[in-house]
Wavefront OBJ file of the C-alpha trace (Angstrom):
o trace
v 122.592 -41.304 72.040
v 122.595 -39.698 75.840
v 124.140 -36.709 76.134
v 125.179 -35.157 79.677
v 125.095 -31.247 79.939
v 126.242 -29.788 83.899
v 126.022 -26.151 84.042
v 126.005 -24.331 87.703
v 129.792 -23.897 88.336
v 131.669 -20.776 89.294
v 133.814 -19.661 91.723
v 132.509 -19.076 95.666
v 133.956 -18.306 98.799
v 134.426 -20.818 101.830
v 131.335 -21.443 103.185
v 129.028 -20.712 100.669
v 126.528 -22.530 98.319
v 126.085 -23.844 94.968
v 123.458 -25.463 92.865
v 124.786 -27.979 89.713
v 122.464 -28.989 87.394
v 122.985 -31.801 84.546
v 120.596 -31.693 81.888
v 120.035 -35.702 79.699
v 118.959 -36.158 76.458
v 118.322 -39.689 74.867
v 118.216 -42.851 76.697
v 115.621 -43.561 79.058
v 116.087 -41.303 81.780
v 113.681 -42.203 84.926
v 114.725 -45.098 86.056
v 118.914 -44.334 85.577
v 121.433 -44.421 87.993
v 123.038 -41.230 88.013
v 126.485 -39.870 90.065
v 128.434 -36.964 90.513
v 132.134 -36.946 90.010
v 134.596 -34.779 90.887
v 138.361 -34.032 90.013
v 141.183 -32.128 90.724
v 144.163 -31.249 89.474
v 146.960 -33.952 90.417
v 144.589 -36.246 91.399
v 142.108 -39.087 90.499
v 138.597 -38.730 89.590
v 136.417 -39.061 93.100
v 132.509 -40.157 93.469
v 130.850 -37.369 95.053
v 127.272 -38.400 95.255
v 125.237 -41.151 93.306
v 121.116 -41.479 93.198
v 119.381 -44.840 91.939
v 116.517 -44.378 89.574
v 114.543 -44.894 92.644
v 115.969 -42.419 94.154
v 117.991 -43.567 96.930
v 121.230 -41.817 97.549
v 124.565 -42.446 98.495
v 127.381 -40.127 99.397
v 131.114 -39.689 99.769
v 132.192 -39.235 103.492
v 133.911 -35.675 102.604
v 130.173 -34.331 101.482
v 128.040 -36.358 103.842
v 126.049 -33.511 105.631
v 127.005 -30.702 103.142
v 125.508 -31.564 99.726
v 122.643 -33.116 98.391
v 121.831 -35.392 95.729
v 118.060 -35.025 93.781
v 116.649 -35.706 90.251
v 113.701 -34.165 88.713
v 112.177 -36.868 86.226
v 110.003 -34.578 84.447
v 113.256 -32.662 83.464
v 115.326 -35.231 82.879
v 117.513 -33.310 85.294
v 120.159 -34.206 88.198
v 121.117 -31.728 91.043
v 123.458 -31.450 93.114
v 122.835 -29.053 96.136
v 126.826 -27.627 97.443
v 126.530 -26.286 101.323
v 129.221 -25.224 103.606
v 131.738 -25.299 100.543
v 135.297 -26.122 101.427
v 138.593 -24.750 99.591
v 139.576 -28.742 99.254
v 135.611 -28.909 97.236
v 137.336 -27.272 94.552
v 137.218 -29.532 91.130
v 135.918 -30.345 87.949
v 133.032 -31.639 88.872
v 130.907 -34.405 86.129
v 128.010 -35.844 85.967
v 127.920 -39.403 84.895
v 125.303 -41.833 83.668
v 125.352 -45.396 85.106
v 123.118 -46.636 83.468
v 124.532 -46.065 79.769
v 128.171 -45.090 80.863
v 128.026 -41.618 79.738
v 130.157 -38.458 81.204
v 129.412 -34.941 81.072
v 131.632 -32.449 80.039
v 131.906 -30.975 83.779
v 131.920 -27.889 85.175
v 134.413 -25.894 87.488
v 133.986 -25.201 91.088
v 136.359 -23.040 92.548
v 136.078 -22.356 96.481
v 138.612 -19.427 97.449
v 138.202 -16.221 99.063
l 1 2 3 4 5 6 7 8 9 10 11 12 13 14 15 16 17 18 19 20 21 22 23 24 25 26 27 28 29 30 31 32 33 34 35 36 37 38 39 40 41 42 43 44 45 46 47 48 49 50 51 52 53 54 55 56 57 58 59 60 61 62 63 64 65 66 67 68 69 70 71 72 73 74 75 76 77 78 79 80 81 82 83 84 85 86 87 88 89 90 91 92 93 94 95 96 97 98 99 100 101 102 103 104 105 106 107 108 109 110 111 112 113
């Protein structure tokens, strides 16, 4: 059974940085599609940024620029690099496998000064 675990949240003022992490267990996880959701209150779930098991990458327009996308095979481990953080970036934000249709419990980002 995969499991998703996202830890790096927390709360950071406008412009600053932030590193999520989601950890897999189970399931093959090398050559998975992996994303990163987001959502806020009020409104629907959003993709943020996906990576292939090849590791090609694809953004949302809003982050384009800003964050970053990356996977560490040998950790079974998915990262998502925050830059330039905006207040509207706040969110749950979840990590989601593709491949076996799995969500993460998500983790909060709160951008406020």
């Amino acid at each position: 059974q995969v499991q998703l675990v996202e830890s790096g949240g927390g709360l950071v003022q406008p412009g600053g940085s932030l590193r999520l992490s989601c950890a897999a267990s189970g399931g093959i996880f090398s050559g998975s599609h992996m994303g990163w959701y987001r959502q806020a209150p009020g409104k629907q779930r959003e993709l943020v940024a996906q990576i292939t098991g090849s590791g090609v990458t694809r953004y949302a327009d809003s982050v384009k620029g800003r964050f970053t996308i990356s996977r560490d095979n040998t950790k079974n481990t998915v990262n998502l690099q925050m830059n330039i953080l905006k207040p509207e970036d706040s969110a749950v934000y979840l990590c989601y496998s593709l491949t076996y249709a799995v969500w993460g419990q998500g983790t909060q980002v709160t951008v406020s000064s």
